[in-house]
N, C-alpha and C positions, 0 to 999 in steps of 0.2 A: 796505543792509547785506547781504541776499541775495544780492546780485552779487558779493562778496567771501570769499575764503576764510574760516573761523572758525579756529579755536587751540584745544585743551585744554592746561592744564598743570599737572601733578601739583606743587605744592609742599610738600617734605620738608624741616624743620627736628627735631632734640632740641629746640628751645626750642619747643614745639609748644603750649604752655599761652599764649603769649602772644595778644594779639586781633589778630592779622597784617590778617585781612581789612579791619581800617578805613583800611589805605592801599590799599584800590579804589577804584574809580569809587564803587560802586552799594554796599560795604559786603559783599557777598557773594561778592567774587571777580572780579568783571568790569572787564576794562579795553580798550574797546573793543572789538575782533575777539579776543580774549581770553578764556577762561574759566579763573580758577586754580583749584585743590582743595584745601587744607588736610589731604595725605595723612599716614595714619598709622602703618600696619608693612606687612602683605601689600596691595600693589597691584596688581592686573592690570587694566590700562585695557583699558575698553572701544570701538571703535571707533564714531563718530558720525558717521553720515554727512554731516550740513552743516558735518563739523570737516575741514579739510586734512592735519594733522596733530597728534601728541601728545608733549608735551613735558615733561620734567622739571626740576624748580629744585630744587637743595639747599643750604640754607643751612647752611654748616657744615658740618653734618652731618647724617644722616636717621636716621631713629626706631632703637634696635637692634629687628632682625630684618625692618627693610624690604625688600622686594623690589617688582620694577617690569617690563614689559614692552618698555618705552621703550629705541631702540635708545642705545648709547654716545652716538655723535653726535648726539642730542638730548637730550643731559643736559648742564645747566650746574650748575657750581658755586661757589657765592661762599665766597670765603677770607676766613675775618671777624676771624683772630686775626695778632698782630703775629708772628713766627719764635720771638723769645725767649719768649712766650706757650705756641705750640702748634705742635709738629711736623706737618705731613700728609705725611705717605711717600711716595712713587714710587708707588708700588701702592694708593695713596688714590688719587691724582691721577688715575692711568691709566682712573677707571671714568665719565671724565667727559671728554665730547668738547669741549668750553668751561667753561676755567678762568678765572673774575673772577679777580683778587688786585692789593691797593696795589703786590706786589712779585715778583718776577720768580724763575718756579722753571726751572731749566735742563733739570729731567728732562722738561718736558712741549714738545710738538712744538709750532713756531714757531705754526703755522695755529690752535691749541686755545688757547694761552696772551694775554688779555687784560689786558693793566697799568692798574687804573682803582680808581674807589673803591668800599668790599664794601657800602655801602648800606647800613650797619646802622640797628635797627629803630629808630623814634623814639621817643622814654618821654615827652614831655609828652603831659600830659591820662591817662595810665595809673596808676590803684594798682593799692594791692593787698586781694582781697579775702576770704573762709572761701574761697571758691570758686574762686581763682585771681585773673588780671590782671584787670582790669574798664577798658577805656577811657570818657572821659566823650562821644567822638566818636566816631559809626557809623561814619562814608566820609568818604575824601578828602575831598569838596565841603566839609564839616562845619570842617577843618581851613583848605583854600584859603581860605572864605571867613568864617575869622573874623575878626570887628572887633578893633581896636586895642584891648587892654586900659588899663585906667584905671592911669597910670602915678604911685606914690603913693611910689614908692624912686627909688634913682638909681643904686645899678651891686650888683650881686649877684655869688657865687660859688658853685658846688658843687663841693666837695672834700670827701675822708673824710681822716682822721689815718693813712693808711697808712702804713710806711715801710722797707719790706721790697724797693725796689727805690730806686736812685740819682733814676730818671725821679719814683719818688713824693718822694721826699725833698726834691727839686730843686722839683720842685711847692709842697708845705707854705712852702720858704722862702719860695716866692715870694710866699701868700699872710700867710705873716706880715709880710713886708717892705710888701706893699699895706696890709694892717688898723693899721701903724706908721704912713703916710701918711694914710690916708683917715679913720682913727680910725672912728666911730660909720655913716657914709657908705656903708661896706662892710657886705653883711651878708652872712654864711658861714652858708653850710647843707651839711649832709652829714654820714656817719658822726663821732661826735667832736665837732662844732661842733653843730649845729640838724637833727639830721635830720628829712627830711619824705617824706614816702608819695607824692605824688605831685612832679615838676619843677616842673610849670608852675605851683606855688604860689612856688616858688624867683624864677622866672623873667619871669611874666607883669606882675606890682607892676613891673618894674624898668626903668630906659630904657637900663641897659648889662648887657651880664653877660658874667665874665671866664670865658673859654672855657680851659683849659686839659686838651690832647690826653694819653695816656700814652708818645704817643711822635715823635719827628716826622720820619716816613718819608714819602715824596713821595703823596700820593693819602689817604692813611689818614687823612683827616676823616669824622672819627665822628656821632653822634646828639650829641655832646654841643653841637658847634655846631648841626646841625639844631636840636633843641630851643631855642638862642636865637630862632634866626630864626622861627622859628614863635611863639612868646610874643613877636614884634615886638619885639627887643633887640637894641643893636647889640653884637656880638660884641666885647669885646676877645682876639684871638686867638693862641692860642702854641700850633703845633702842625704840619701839615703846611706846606713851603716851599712851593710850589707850588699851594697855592691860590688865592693873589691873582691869579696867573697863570691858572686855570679861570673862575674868577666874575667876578660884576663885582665888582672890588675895593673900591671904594667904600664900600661895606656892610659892610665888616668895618674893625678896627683891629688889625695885624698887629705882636704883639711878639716880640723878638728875644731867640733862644735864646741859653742860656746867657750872657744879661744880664740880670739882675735886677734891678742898677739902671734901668739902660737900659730896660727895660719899667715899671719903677712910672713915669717918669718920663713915656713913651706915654700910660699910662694916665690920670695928673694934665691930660696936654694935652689928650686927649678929653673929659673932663668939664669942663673950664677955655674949653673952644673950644665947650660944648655941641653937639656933633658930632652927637649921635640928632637935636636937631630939625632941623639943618641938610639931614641926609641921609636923609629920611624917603622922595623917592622910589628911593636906591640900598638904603635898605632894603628897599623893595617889591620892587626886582627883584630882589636875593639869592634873597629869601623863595620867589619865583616860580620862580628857578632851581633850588634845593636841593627845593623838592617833587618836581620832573620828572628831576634828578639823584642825589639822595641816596633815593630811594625804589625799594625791590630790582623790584616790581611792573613799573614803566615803566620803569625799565633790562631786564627782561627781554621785554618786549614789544619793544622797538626788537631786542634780538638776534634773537627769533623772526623779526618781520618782514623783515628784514633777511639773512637766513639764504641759504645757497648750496641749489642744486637738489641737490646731493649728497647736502645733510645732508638735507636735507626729503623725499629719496627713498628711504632708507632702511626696509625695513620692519619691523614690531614684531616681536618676542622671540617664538616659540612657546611658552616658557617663561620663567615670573618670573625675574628674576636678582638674585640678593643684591645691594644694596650696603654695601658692609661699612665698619665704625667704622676712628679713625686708630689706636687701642690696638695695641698687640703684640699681643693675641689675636687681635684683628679680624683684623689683616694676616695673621697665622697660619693664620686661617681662608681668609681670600681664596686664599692661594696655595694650599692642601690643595684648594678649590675650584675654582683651576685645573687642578690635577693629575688631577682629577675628570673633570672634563670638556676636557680636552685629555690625555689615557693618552698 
């Protein structure tokens, strides 16, 4: 390991209350040549000398009033909201030299802009506590190698009674139209139906669980399938085109948008075909896949490694530099900020 560069890297989220660290190695940040930090508002990194360089991740968004030392071109940022969700401005984007996002912004320069999936956080094995999230797993290892849950259901759903968007609307029917078919077979958890504190009570009992996305933009497979694959459930899945095409496809049961019939009918042949026992080892490798894929940690570690002599040459900020929120004040701020320091 001493023959090797090392890595620091600041990771800056607003969802800063969650237990991020248990998708490391070691539970504390480490992932390999790796060190993350769980930053909170003022940061000025300190140089280490067995570290090559320092790095920043934001997910989202960073804490209000962060600042950081970290030049532009070692700031990444994961876009974690769909367009109709959440705006991030031109002058969001600009304070980050690599942009993740499922979808493509034009304002950011070809070389910064990365089209892929935003990794968001996994929720099984998490509630909620007086004290905040509490996971019932330290580290990675904890999650990789747990045993196959004792499977006493047979296909599950999480869905809340929302219906204040077409995509949620569209969802509910579908799951009314499944609970008309499967009758007693189905069991619905979520806001409305059964709600539960932690997923993997949802999910873990069950040998299928019906995945459905809020949206289905090419890349933007969420935690919600994560979380199948991890409680070892085969996905029945409505949601990004494009992923049967990433994964092995195998491992998933892919149904067809805006068919609702045509999907209860996927699903009847899954459980009719006993598809989970069949494909138990393209489950394993999904599962294998999406920890090393769907996990922000080791997506960020492959870009660090990976990185041009340009960006890794760069040197630190003599001074902290704000990174500012996507709100209209924030931007407001940003530019008075540049004005500041560019007269």
């Amino acid at each position: 390991m001493a023959d090797h560069p090392q890595y620091s890297c600041q990771f800056a989220t607003i969802h800063s209350d969650w237990p991020w660290m248990r998708q490391t190695e070691d539970g504390c940040g480490g992932m390999g040549r790796v060190q993350f930090a769980l930053a909170q508002q003022a940061v000025e990194a300190q140089p280490n000398p067995r570290h090559a360089e320092i790095w920043l991740v934001v997910f989202d968004e960073a804490p209000a009033g962060f600042c950081t030392t970290v030049p532009r071109e070692r700031r990444i940022l994961y876009v974690t909201e769909p367009p109709e969700i959440k705006k991030y401005p031109r002058s969001y984007l600009a304070q980050f030299g690599i942009v993740v996002s499922p979808y493509d912004f034009r304002s950011v320069e070809r070389r910064s802009m990365v089209i892929g999936n935003p990794c968001l956080n996994w929720h099984f094995g998490v509630s909620r506590s007086d004290s905040g999230y509490v996971s019932k797993f330290g580290k990675l290892d904890d999650l990789r190698h747990l045993p196959m849950p004792q499977k006493t259901g047979l296909v599950s759903v999480v869905c809340s009674n929302k219906t204040a968007t077409e995509a949620q609307r569209a969802r509910l029917a579908l799951v009314e139209l499944l609970r008309d078919r499967l009758g007693d077979a189905l069991h619905v958890y979520g806001r409305g139906f059964n709600p539960v504190d932690d997923k993997m009570s949802a999910i873990a009992p069950y040998k299928y669980h019906v995945v459905l996305e809020n949206n289905l933009l090419p890349y933007f497979w969420t935690e919600k399938l994560s979380d199948a694959w991890l409680g070892w459930s085969l996905p029945l899945y409505l949601g990004a085109p494009n992923l049967a095409e990433a994964c092995p496809s195998a491992g998933i049961v892919p149904l067809r948008p805006n068919a609702p019939e045509a999907s209860v009918a996927l699903v009847v042949q899954a459980l009719e075909s006993q598809l989970w026992d069949i494909r138990q080892a393209e489950l394993a490798q999904c599962r294998a896949w999406m920890l090393e894929t769907t996990n922000v940690f080791a997506s960020a570690v492959r870009m660090l490694e990976t990185a041009t002599d340009y960006r890794r040459k760069q040197p630190m900020l003599a001074v902290p530099e704000p990174i500012f929120g996507v709100s209209r004040a924030d931007v407001a701020a940003m530019h008075r900020q540049g004005r500041t320091q560019n007269p």
